[in-house]
C-alpha positions as CSV (number, residue, x, y, z in Angstrom):
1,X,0.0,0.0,0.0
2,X,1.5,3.2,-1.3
3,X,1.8,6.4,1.0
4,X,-0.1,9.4,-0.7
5,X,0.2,12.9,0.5
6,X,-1.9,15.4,-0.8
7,X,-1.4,18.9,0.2
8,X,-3.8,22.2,-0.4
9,X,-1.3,24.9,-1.7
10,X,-1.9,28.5,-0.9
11,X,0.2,31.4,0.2
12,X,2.0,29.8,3.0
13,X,4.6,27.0,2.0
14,X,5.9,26.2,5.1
15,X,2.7,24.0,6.7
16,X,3.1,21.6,3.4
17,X,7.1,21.1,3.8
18,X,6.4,20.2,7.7
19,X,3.0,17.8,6.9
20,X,6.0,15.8,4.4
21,X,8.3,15.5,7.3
22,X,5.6,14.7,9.6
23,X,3.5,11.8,7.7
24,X,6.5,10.8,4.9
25,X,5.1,10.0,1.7
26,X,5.2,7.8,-1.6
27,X,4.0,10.3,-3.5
28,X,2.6,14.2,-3.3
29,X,0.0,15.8,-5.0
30,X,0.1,19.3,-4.9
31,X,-3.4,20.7,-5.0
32,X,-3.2,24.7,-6.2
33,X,-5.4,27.0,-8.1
34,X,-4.1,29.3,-10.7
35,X,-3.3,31.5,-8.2
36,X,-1.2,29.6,-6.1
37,X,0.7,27.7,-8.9
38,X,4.0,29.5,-8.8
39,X,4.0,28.1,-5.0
40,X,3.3,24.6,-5.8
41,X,5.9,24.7,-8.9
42,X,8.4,25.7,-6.2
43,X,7.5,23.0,-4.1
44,X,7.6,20.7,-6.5
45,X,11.1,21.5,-7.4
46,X,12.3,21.2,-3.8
47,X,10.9,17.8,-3.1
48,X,11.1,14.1,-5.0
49,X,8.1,12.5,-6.7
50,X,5.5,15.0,-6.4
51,X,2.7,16.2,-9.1
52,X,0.4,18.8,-9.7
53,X,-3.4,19.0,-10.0
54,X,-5.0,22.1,-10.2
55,X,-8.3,22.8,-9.0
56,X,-10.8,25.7,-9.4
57,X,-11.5,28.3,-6.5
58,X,-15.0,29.3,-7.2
59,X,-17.4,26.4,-8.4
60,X,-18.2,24.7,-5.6
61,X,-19.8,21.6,-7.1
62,X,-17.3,21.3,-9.5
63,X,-14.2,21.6,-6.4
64,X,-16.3,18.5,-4.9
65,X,-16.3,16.5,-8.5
66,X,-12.8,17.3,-9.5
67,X,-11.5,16.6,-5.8
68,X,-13.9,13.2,-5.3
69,X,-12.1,12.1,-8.6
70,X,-8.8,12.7,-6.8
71,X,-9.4,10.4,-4.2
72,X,-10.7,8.1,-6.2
73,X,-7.4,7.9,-8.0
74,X,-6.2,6.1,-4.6
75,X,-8.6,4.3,-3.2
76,X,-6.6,1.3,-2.3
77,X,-3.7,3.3,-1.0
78,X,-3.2,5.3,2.5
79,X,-3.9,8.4,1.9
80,X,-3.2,12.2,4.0
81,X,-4.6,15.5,3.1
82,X,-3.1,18.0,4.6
83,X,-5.9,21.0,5.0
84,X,-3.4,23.6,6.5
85,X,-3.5,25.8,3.7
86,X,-5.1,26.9,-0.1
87,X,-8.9,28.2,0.3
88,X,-11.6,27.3,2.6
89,X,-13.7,25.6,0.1
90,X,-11.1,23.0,-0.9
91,X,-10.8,22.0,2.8
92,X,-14.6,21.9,3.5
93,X,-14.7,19.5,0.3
94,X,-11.9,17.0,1.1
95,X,-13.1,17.4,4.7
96,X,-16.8,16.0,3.2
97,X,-15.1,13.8,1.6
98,X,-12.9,12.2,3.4
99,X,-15.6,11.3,6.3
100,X,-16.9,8.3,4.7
101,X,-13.3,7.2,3.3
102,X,-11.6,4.7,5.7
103,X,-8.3,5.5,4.1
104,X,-7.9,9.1,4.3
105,X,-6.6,11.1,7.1
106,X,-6.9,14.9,7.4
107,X,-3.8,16.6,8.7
108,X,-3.3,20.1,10.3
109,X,-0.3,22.3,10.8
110,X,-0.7,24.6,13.6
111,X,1.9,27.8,14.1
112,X,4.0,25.7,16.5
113,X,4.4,23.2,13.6
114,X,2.8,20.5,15.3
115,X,0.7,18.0,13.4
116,X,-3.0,17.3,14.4
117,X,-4.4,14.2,12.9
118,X,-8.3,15.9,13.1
119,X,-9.9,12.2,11.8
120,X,-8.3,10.6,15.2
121,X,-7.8,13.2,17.4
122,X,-4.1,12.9,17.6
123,X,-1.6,15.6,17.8
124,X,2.2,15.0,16.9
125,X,4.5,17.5,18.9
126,X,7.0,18.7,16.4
127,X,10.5,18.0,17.9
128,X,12.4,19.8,14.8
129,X,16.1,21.4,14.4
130,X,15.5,23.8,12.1
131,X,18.5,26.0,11.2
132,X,17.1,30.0,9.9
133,X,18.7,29.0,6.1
134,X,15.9,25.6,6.6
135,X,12.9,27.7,7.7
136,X,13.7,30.3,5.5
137,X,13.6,28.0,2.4
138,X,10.5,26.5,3.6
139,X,9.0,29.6,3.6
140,X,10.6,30.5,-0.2
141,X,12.9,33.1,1.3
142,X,17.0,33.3,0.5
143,X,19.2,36.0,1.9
144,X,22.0,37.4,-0.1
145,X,23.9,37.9,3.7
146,X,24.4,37.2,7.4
147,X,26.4,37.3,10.3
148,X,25.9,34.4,12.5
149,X,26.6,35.1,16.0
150,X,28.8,32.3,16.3
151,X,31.3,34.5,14.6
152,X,31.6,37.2,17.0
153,X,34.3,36.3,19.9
154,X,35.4,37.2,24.1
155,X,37.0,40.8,22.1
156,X,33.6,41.6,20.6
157,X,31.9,41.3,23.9
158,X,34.3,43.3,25.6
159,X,34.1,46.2,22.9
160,X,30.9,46.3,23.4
161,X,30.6,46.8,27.0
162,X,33.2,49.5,26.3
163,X,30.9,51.3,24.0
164,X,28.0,50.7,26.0
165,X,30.0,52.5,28.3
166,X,31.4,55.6,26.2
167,X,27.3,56.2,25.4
168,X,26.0,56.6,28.8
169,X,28.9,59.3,29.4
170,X,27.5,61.3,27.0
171,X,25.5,60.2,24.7
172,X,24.7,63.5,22.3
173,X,28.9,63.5,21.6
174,X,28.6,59.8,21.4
175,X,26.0,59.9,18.9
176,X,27.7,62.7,16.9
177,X,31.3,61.0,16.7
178,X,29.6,57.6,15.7
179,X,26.9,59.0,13.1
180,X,28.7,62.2,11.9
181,X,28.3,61.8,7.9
182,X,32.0,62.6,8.2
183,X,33.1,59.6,10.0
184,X,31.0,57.5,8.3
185,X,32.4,58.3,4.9
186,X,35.6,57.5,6.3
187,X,34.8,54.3,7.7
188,X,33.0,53.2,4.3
189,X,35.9,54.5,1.7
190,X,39.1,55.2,3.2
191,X,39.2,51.8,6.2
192,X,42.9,51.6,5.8
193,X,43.9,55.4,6.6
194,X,44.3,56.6,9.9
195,X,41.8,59.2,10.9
196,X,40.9,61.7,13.3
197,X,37.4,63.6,14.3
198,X,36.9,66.4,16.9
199,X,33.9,68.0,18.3
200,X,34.1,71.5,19.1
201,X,33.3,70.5,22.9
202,X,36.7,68.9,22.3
203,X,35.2,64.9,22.3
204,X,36.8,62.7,19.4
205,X,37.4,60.0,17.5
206,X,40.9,58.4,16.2
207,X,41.0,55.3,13.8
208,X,44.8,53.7,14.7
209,X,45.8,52.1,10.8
210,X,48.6,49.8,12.0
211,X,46.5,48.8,15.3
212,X,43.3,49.0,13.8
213,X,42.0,50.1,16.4
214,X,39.4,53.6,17.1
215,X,40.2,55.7,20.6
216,X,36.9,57.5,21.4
217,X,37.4,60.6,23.9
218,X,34.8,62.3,25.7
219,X,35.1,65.3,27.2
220,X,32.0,66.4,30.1
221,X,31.8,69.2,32.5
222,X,32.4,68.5,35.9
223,X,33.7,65.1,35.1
224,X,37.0,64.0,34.2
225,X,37.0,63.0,31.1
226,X,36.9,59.3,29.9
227,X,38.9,57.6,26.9
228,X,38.8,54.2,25.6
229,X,40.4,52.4,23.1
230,X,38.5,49.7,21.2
231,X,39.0,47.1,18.4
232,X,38.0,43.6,18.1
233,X,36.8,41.1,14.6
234,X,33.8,43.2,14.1
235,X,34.7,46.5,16.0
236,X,33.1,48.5,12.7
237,X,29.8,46.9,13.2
238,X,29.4,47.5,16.8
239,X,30.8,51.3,16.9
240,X,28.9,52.8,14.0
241,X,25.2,53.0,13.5
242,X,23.7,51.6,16.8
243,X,25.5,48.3,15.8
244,X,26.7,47.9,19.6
245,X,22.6,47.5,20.5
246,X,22.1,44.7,17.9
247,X,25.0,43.0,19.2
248,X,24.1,43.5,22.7
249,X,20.3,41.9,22.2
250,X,22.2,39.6,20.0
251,X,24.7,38.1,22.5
252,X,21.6,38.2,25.2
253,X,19.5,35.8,22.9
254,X,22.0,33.6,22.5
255,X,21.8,32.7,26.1
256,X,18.1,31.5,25.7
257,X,17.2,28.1,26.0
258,X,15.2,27.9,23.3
259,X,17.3,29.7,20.7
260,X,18.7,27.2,18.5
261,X,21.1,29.6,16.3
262,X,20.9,33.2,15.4
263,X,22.0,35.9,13.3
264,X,22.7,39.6,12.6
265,X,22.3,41.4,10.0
266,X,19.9,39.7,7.5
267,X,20.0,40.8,4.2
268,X,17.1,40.1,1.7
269,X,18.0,41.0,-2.3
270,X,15.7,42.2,-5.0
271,X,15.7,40.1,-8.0
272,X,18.2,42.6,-9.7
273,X,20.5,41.9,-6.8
274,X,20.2,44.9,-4.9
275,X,19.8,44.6,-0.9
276,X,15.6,45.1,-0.1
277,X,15.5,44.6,3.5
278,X,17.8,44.1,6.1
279,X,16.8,43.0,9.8
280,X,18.7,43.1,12.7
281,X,18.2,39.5,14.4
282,X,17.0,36.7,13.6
283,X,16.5,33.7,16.1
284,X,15.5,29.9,15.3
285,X,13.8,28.1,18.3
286,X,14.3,24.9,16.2
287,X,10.7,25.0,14.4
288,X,10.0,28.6,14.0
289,X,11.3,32.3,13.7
290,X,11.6,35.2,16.2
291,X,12.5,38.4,14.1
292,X,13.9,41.3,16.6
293,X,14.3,44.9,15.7
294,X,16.6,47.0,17.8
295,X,15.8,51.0,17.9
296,X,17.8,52.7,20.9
297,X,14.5,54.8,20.4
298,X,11.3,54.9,18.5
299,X,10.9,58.2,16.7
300,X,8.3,57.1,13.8
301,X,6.0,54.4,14.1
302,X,6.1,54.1,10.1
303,X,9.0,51.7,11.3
304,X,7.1,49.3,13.3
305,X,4.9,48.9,10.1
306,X,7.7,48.4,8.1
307,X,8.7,45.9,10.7
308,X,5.9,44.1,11.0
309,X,5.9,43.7,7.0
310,X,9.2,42.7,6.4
311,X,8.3,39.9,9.0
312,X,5.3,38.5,7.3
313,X,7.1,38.3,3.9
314,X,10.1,36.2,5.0
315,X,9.6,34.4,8.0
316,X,5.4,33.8,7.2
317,X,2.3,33.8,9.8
318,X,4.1,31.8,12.4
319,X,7.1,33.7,12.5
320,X,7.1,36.1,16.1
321,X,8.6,39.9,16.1
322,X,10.1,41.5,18.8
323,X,11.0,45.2,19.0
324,X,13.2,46.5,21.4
325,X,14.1,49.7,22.5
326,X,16.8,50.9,24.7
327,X,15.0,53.2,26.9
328,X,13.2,52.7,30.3
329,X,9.6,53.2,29.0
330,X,8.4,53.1,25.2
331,X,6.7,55.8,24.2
332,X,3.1,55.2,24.3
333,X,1.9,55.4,20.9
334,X,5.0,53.5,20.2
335,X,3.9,50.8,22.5
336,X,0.0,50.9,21.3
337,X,1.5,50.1,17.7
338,X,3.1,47.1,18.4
339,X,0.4,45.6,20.4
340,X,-1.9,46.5,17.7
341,X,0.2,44.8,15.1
342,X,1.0,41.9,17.9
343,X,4.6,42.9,17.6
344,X,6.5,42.0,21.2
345,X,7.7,45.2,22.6
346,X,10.9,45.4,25.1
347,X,12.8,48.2,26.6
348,X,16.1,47.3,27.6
349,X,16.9,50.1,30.3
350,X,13.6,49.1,31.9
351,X,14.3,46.1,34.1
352,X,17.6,46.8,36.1
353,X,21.1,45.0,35.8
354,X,22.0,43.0,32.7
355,X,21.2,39.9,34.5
356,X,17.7,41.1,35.4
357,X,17.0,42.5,31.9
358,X,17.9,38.9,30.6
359,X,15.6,37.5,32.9
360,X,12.6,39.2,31.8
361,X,13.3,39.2,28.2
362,X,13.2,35.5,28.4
363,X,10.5,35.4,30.6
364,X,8.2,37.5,28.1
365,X,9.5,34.8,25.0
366,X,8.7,31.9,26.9
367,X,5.2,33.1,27.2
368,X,4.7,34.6,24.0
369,X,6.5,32.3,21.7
370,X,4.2,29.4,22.5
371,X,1.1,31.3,21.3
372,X,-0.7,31.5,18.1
373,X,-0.9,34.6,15.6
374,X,-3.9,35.5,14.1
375,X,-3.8,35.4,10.5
């Protein structure tokens, strides 16, 4: 008796790669509309012995006719429809269908990836290792680049904290020294030159060629002043453009017990080739996707809407988002946003010591990741 899988086809892909791994198969069917066929067509080409059948979206009694004959085709085989996605119709059909038919078992893929038998009441826990390049693919997404965290070091940690640092002494020469269009230009054409910034309040920047390393001094009144030197592998990503904060939630998620393998900045390409998106972090938990965006503060919500749309095109409707500011309080209609859009929101300053800031990070994951979005 052959093993028969047919699987509805709509706009999410990743349900119909899992329902494979969770029943195995002999052969797929790929049921799609005309709609939907550019999906199945990529499915197909991603997975061995599988065929297309197309059916329509709008006749009713000709869905039934066209999706009866289906079945019929393997009547003496054990068959599994997986209902998790194309249109409601379809499912209602095979799902009338299927009630008299001894041989056919309807499948469901929830958000947590776990598979509910719905003809006998079973559910099968999903115990996957998903890398992000795996779920990604499922979900017909390829970045052009990355930066796994597994490729920062001890140094980068430590140049961080320094930075961290530098900020809180004051942050407004901080900010100038590390996003003065002058210093960026430098850093992005002339890397192998020395170089050397000063703010009229007498703070500054110096980039060491032969060290390659940046001394950052900050003068304040009252105070003596402080000065740090800092270089590690990725000392340009952390200094420059909030980098240091990305890092920072970075390093923290890699600490949580669900987190299975994450990564920095996530580049997604136009066709052409040119970058289209870029998010800060991504984290597997093994079976899903939790997207974070780090803002040291919120000053247009238009972001959290780009946010929230980057994360439904590449990581799909289970994927989680997280946005974290580094601030004690969010502001309020910055807050009211993300709940609205059931984005996580996190302020970093808000919780006391590093350890305690962990602490209720992971605390807020644990109870969030486990729950479903609504589509």
């Amino acid at each position: 008796m052959r093993k028969i899988h047919i699987s509805l086809v709509g706009g999410q892909t990743m349900p119909i790669y899992i329902g494979f791994q969770a029943t195995g198969y002999d052969l797929a069917l790929l049921v799609h509309s005309k709609e939907s066929m550019k999906e199945a067509k990529h499915i197909k080409a991603n997975i061995q012995k599988a065929a297309l059948y197309e059916l329509p979206t709008v006749d009713y009694d000709n869905i039934l006719i066209q999706s009866e004959a289906l079945l019929n085709q393997f009547k003496d085989d054990e068959v599994f429809v997986n209902v998790s996605g194309g249109i409601k119709t379809w499912t209602v059909a095979f799902t009338f269908l299927s009630v008299s038919r001894s041989n056919v078992t309807l499948i469901y893929i929830d958000q947590n990836n776990d598979c509910i038998d719905l003809t006998h009441k079973k559910k099968q826990i999903g115990n996957y290792h998903l890398g992000i390049t795996d779920i990604l693919r499922y979900n017909h997404q390829k970045p052009s680049g990355n930066t796994p965290l597994s490729t920062y070091t001890s140094r980068d940690v430590k140049a961080m904290k320094q930075i961290r640092q530098l900020r809180s002494f004051k942050i407004k020469d901080f900010n100038q020294l590390t996003l003065s269009s002058v210093v960026l230009d430098f850093k992005n054409s002339n890397e192998d030159d020395s170089f050397h910034y000063e703010l009229s309040t007498g703070s500054s920047i110096t980039y060491d060629r032969e060290k390659r390393s940046y001394t950052m001094f900050l003068t304040k009144y009252g105070k003596q002043p402080m000065r740090l030197s800092l270089s590690s592998p990725h000392i340009d990503q952390l200094l420059f453009n909030a980098g240091w904060m990305e890092f920072q939630v970075a390093h923290a998620l890699g600490e949580w017990s669900q987190a299975k393998e994450v990564w920095l900045n996530v580049k997604f390409p136009y066709i052409q080739g040119k970058v289209k998106n870029e998010l800060d972090v991504i984290v597997s938990t093994g079976s899903r996707l939790l997207f974070v965006e780090c803002k040291t503060q919120i000053y247009n919500t238009t972001d959290i809407d780009k946010f929230r749309t980057a994360v439904k095109n590449y990581g799909g409707t289970s994927s989680k988002a997280l946005f974290i500011t580094d601030t004690i309080q969010m502001k309020p209609e910055a807050a009211q946003k993300c709940a609205d859009s059931e984005i996580m929101a996190f302020c970093w300053r808000g919780h006391g010591n590093d350890d305690e800031t962990k602490a209720a990070l992971f605390d807020l994951l644990d109870h969030q990741m486990k729950n479903i979005n609504k589509k």
